[in-house]
N, CA, C and O atoms as a DFTB+ gen file, in Angstrom:
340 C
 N C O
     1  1      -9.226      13.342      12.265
     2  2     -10.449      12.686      11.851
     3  2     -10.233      11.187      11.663
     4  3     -11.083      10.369      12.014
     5  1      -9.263      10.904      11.191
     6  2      -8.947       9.433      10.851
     7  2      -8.452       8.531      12.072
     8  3      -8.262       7.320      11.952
     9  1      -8.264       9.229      13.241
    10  2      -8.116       8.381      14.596
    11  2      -9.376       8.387      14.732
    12  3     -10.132       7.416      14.720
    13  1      -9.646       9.589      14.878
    14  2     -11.545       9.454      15.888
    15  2     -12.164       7.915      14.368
    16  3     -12.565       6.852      14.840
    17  1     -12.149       7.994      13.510
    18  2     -12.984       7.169      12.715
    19  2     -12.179       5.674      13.502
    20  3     -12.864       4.940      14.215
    21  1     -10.998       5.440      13.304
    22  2      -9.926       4.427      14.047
    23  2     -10.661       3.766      14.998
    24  3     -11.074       2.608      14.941
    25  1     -10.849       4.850      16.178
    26  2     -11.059       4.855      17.766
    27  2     -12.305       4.491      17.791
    28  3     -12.811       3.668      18.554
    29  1     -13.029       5.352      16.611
    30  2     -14.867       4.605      17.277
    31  2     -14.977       2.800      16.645
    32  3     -15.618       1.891      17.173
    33  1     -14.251       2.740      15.573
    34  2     -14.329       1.244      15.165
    35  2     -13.855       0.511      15.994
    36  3     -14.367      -0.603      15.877
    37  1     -13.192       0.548      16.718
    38  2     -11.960      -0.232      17.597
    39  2     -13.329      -0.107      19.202
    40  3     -13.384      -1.053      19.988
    41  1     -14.093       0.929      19.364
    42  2     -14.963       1.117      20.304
    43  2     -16.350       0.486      19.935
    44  3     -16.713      -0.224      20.872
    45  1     -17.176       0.490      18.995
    46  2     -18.068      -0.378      18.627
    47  2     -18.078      -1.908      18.366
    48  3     -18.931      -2.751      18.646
    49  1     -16.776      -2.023      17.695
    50  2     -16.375      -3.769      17.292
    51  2     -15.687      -4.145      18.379
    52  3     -16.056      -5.160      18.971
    53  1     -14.623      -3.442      18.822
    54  2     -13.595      -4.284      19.184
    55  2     -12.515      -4.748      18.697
    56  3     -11.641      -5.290      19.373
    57  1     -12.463      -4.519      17.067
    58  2     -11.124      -4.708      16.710
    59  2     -10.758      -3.449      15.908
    60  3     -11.366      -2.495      15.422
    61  1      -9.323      -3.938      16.002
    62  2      -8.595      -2.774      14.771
    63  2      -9.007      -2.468      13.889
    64  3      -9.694      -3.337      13.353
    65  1      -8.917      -1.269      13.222
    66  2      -9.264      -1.413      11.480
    67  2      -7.724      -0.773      11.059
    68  3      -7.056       0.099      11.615
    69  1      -7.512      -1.441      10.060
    70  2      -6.082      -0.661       9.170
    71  2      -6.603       0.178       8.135
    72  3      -7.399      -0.258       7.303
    73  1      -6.200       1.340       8.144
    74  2      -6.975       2.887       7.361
    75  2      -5.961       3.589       6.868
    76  3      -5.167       4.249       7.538
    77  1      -5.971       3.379       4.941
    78  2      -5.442       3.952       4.441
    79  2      -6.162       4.828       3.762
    80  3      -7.337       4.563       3.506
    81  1      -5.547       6.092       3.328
    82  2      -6.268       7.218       2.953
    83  2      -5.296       7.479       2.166
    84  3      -4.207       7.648       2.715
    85  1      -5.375       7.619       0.341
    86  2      -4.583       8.306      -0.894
    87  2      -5.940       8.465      -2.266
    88  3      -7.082       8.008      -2.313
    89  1      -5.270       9.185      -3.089
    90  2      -5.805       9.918      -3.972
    91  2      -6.420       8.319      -5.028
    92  3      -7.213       8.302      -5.969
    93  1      -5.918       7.551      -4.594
    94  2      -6.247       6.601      -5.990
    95  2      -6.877       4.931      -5.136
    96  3      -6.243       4.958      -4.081
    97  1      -7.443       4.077      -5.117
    98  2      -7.881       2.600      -4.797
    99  2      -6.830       1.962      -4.229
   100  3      -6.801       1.520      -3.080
   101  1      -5.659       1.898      -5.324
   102  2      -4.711       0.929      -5.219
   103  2      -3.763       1.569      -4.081
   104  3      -3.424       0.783      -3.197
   105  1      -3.276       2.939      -3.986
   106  2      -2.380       2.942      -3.550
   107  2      -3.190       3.524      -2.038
   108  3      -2.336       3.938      -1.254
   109  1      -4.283       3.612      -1.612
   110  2      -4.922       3.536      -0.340
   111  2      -4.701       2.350       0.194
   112  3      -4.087       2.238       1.255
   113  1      -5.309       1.031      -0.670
   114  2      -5.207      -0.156      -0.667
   115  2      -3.690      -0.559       0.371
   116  3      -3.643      -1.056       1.496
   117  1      -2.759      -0.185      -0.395
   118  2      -1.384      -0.696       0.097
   119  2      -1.205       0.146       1.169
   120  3      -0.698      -0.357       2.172
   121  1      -1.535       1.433       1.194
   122  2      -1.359       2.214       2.837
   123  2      -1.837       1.103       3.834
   124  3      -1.127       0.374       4.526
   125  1      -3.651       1.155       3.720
   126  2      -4.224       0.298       4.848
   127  2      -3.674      -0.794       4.870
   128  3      -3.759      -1.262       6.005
   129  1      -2.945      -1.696       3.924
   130  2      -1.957      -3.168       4.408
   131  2      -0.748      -3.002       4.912
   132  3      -0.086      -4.018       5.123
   133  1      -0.088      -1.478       5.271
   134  2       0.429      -0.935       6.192
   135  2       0.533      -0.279       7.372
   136  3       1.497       0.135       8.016
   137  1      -0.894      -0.256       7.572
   138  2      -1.243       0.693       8.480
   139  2      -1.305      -0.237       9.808
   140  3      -2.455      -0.601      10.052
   141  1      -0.711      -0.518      10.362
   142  2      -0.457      -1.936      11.562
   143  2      -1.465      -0.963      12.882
   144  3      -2.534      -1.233      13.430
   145  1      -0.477       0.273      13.022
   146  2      -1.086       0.950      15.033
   147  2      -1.887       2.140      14.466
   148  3      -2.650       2.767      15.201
   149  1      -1.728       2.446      13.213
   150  2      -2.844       4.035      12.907
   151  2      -2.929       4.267      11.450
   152  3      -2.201       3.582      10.731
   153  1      -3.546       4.951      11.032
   154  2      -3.937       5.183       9.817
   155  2      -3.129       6.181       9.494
   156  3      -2.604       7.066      10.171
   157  1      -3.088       5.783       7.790
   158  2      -1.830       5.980       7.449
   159  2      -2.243       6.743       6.084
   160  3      -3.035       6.105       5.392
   161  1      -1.842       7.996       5.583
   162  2      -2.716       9.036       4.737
   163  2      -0.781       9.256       3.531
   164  3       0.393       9.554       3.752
   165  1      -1.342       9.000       2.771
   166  2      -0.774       9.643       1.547
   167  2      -0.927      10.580       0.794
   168  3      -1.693      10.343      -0.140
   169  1      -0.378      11.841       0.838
   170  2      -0.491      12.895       0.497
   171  2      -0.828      12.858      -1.179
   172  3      -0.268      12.048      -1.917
   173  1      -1.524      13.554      -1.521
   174  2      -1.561      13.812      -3.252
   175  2      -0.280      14.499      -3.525
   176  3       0.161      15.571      -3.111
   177  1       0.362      13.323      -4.585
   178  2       1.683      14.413      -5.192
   179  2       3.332      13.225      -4.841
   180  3       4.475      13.183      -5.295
   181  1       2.477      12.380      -3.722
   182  2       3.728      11.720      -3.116
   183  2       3.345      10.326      -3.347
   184  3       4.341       9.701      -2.981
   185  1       2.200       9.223      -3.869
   186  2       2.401       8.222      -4.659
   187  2       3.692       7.805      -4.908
   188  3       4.196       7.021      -4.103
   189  1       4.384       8.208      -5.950
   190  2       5.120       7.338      -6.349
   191  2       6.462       7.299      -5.227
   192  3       7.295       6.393      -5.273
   193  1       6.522       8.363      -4.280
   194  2       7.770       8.228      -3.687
   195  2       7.286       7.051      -2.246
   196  3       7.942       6.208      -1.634
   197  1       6.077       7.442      -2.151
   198  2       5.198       5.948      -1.041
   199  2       5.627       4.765      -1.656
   200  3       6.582       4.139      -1.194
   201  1       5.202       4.506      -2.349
   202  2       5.444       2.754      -3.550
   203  2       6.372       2.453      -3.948
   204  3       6.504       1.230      -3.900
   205  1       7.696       3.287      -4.630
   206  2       9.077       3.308      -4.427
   207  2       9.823       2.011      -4.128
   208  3      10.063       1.054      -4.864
   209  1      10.155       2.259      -2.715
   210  2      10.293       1.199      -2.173
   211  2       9.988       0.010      -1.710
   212  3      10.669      -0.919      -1.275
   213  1       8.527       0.225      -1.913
   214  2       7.598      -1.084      -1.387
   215  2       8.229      -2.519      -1.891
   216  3       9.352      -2.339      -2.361
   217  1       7.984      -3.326      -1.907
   218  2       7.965      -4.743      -2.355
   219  2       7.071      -5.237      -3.694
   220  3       5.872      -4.974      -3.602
   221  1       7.402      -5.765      -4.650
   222  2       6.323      -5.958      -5.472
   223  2       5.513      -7.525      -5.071
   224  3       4.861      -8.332      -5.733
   225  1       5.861      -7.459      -3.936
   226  2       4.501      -8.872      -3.598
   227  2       3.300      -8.098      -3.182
   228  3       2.294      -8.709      -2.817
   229  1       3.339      -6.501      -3.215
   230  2       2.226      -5.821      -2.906
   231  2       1.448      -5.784      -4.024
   232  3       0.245      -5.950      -3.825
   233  1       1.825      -5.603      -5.195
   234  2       1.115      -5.692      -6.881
   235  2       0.270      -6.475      -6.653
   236  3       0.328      -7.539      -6.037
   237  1      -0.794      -5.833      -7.285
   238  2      -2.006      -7.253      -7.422
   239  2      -1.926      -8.062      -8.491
   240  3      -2.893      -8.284      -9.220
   241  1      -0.486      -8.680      -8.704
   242  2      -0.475      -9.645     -10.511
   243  2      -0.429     -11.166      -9.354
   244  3      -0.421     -11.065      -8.127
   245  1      -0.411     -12.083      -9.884
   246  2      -0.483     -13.687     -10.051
   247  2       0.783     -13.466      -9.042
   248  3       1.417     -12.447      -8.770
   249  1       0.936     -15.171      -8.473
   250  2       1.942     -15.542      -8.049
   251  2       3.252     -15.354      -9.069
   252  3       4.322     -14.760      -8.945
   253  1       2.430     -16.440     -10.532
   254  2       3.186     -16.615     -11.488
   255  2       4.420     -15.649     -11.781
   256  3       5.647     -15.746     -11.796
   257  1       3.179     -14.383     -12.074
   258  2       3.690     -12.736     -12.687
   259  2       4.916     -12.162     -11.649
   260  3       5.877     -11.497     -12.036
   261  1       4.648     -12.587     -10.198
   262  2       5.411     -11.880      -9.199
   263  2       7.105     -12.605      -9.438
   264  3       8.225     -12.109      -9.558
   265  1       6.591     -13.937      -9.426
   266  2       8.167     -14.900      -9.620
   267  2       9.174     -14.378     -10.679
   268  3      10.401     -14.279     -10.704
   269  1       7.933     -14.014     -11.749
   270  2       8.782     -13.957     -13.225
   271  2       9.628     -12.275     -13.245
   272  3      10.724     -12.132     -13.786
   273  1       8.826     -11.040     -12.510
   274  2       9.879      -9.804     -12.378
   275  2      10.958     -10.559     -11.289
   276  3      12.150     -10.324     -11.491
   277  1      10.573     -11.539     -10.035
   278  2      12.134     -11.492      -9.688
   279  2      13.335     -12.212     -10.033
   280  3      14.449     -12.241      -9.510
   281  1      12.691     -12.957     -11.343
   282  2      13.898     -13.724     -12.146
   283  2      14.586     -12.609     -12.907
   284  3      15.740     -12.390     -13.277
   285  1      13.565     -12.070     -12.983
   286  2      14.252     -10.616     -13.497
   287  2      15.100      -9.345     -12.784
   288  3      15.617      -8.291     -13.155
   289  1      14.943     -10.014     -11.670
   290  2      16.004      -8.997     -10.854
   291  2      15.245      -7.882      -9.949
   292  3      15.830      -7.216      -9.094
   293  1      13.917      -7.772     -10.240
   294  2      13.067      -6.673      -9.682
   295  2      12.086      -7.118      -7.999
   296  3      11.306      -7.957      -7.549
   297  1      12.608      -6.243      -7.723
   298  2      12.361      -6.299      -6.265
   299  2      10.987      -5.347      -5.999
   300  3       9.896      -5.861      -5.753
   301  1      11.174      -4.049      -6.074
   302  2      10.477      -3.215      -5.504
   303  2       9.390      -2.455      -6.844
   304  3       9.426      -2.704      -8.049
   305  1       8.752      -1.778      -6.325
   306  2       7.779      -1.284      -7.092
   307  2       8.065      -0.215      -8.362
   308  3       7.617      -0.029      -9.493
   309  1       9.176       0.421      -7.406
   310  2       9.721       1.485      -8.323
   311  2      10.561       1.191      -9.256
   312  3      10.842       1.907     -10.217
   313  1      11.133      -0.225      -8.924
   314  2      12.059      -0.796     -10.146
   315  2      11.254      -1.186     -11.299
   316  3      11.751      -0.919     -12.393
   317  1      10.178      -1.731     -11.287
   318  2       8.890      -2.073     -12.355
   319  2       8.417      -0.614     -12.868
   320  3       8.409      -0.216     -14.032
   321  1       8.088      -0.030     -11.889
   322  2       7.945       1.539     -12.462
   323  2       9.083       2.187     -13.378
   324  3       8.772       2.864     -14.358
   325  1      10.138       2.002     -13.096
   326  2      11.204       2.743     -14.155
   327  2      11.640       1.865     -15.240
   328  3      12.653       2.054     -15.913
   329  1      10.405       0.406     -15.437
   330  2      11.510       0.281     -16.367
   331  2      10.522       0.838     -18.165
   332  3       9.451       1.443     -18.190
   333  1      11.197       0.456     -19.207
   334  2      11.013       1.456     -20.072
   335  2       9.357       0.969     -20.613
   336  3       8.974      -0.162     -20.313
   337  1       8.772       1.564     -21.122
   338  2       7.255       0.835     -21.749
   339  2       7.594      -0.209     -22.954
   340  3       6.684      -0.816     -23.519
């Protein structure tokens, strides 16, 4: 379903669309800014192992906010995720 939706946009417009499909805004959000040649679906249940690795220039915080976790050493998403509250 998510090609044919792909294929007819790409057939009416003319351009690509990047199509992410997950259980929550944000982390659809970051699929479709991955989704380069096809749409790209995140299973319910697998979130956090998708985002994991990501980069935290994907976070939607400030430039500021992004500089200040990597003075802190934090790279990826899951490193901000584990650390303690």
């Amino acid at each position: 379903m998510t090609e044919q939706v792909s294929n007819e946009v790409i057939r009416i417009t003319g351009l690509r669309s990047q199509i992410g499909i997950a259980s929550s805004k944000f982390v659809a959000g970051v699929a479709a800014s991955l989704a380069v040649t096809s749409p790209l679906i995140v299973e319910r249940g697998q979130e956090r192992a998708f985002l994991t690795p990501l980069s935290i220039e994907l976070l939607p915080i400030s430039p500021e906010a992004t500089a200040w976790l990597k003075r802190l050493g934090l790279r990826t998403i899951g490193q901000v995720a584990d650390l303690p509250v």
